[in-house]
C-alpha positions as CSV (number, residue, x, y, z in Angstrom):
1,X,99.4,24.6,-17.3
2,X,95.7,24.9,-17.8
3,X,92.9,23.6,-15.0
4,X,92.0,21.1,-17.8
5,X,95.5,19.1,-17.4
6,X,94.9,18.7,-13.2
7,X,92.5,17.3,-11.2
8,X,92.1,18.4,-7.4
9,X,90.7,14.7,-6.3
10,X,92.1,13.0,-3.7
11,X,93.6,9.2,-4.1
12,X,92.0,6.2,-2.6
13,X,94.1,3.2,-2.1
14,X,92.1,0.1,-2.3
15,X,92.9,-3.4,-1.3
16,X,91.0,-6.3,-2.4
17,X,89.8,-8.4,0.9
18,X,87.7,-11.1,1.8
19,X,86.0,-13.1,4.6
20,X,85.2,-16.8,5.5
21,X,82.4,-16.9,7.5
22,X,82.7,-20.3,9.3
23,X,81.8,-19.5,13.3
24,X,79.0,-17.3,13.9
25,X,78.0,-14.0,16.5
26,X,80.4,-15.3,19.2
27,X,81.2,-11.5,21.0
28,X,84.5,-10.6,21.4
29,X,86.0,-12.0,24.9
30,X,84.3,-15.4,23.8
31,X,87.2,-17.9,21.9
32,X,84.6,-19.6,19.6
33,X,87.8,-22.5,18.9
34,X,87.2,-22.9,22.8
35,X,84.6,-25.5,23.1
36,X,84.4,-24.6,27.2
37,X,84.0,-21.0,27.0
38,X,81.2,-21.3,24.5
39,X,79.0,-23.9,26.4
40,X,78.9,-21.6,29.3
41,X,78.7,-18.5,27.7
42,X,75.4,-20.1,26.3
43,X,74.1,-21.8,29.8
44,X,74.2,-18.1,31.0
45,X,72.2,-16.6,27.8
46,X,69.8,-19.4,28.6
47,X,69.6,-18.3,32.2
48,X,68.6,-15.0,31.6
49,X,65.5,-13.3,31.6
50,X,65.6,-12.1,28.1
51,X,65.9,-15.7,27.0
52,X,63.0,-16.9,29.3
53,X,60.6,-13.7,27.8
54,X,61.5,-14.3,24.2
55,X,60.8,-17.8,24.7
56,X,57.2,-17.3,26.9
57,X,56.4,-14.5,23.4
58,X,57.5,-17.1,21.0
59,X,54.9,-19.9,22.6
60,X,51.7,-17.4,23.0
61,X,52.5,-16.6,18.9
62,X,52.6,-19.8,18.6
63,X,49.9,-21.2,20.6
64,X,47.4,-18.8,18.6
65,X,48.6,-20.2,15.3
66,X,47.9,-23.8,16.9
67,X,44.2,-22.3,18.2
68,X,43.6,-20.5,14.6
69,X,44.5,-23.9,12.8
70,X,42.2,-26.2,15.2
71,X,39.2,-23.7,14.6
72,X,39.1,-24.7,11.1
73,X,38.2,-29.0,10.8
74,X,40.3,-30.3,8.3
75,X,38.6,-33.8,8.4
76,X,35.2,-31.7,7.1
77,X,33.7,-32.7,3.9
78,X,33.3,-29.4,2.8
79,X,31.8,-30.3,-1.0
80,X,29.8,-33.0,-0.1
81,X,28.5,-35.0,-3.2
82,X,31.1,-33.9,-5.5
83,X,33.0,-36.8,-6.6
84,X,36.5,-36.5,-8.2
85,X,37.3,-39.2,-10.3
86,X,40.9,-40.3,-9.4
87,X,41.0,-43.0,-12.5
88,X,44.5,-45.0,-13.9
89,X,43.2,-43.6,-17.5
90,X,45.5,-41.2,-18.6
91,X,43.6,-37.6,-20.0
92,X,43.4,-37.2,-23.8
93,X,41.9,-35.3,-25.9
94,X,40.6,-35.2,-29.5
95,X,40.5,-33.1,-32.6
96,X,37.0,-31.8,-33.5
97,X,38.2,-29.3,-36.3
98,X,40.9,-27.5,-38.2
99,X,41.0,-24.1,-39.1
100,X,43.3,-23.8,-41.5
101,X,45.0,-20.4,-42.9
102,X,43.9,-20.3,-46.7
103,X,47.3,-18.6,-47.8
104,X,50.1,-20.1,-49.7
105,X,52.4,-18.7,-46.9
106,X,51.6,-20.8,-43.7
107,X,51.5,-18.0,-40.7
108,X,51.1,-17.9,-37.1
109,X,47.9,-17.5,-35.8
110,X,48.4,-14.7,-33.1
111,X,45.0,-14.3,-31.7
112,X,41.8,-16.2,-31.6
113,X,38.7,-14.6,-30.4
114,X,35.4,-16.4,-30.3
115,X,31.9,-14.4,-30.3
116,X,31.1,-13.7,-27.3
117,X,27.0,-14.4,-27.9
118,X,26.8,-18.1,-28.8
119,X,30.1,-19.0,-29.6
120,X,29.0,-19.8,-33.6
121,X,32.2,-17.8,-35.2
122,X,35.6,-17.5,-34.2
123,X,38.3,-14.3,-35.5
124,X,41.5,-15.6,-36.3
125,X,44.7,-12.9,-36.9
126,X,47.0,-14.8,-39.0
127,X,50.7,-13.2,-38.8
128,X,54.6,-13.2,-38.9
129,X,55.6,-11.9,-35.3
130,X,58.9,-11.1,-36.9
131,X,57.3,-8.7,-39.2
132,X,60.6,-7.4,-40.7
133,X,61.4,-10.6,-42.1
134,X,57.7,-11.3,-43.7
135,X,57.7,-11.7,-47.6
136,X,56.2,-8.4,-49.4
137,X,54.3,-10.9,-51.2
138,X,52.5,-12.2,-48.2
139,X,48.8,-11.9,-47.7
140,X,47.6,-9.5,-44.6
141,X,44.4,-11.4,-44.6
142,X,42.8,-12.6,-41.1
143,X,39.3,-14.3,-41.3
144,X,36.1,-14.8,-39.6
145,X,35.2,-18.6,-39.1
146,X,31.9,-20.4,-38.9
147,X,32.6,-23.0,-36.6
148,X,29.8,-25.3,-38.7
149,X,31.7,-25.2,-41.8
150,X,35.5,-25.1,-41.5
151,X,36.3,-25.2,-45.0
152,X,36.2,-21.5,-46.2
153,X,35.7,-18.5,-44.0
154,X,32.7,-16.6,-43.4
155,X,34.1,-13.2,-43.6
156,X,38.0,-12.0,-44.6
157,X,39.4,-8.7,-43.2
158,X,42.1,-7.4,-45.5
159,X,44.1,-4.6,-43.4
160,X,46.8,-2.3,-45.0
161,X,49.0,-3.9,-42.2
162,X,49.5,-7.7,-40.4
163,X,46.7,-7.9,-37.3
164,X,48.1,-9.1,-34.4
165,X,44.9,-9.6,-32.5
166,X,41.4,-9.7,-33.3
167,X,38.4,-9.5,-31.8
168,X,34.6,-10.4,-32.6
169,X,31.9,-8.4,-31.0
170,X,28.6,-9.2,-32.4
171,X,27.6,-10.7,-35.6
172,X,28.7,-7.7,-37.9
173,X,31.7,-5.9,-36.3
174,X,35.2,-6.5,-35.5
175,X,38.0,-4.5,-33.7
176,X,41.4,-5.4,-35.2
177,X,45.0,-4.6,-33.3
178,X,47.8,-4.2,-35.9
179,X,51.6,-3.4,-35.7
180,X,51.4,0.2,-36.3
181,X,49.2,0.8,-33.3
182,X,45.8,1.5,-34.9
183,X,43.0,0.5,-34.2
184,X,39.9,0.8,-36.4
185,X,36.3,-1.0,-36.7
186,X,34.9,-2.3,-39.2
187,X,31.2,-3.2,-39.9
């Protein structure tokens, strides 16, 4: 026989086991099923001086947690003249504009970035997050908006690859993030 047909290990025997967990911590010479020998097995813990200690600790913690929260007035009006208007009008909201994705092939739009100056323009990155199923025929085009005229966009940014976020610096430059992990600017 070679060493590869033996194994030196010893055998474990296991045995699947459980517990219920139903009476709690009693120690052992205490019958927890023995209403008696519990009640005065807990008039002596109470009795004893570790109980008395814990219990004198336990009130100085919390009597400075009692002082701490009384030092602060919570009947203060700390914003005075603010007023919150607590009204039965439920919130809405309402559509200004639509930016719409010029394409023939609706996409998602992944990331808007507005310019950071004066808020005119907005860069939109227009993509299919599930880039292996996106048509070959798809346009990789994102786009600068004018937020004045939301009809046609004020700049296109053709990449060689789908931008999945965009983002608008000043007036004349733009810092795209595309799948393949490049990042380039453009003027």
């Amino acid at each position: 026989k070679s060493e590869s047909d033996e194994a030196s290990t010893e055998r474990i025997l296991l045995a699947p086991q459980g517990m219920q967990h139903l009476e709690g911590g009693w120690p052992k010479d205490i019958d927890p099923t023995d209403a008696d020998q519990k009640m005065r097995f807990c008039k002596n813990k109470l009795r004893g001086e570790d109980y008395i200690f814990g219990i004198c600790r336990a009130t100085e913690v919390a009597n400075r947690c009692v002082q701490e929260n009384n030092a602060v007035n919570i009947y203060e009006e700390y914003f005075a003249g603010s007023y919150a208007d607590i009204s039965s009008e439920p919130p809405s909201a309402k559509t200004l504009t639509v930016f719409r994705d010029p394409t023939e092939f609706k996409r998602t739009a992944s990331h808007i970035s507005w310019l950071p100056t004066d808020g005119s323009r907005l860069a939109v990155s227009y993509c299919v997050l599930q880039f292996q199923q996106m048509p070959e025929s798809m346009s990789l085009d994102s786009y600068v908006w004018d937020v004045t005229n939301p009809n046609f966009p004020s700049m296109t940014i053709t990449p060689s690859s789908s931008l999945v976020c965009l983002r608008v610096f000043d007036q004349r430059s733009a810092l795209p993030g595309r799948w393949l992990v490049q990042r380039s600017c453009i003027l």
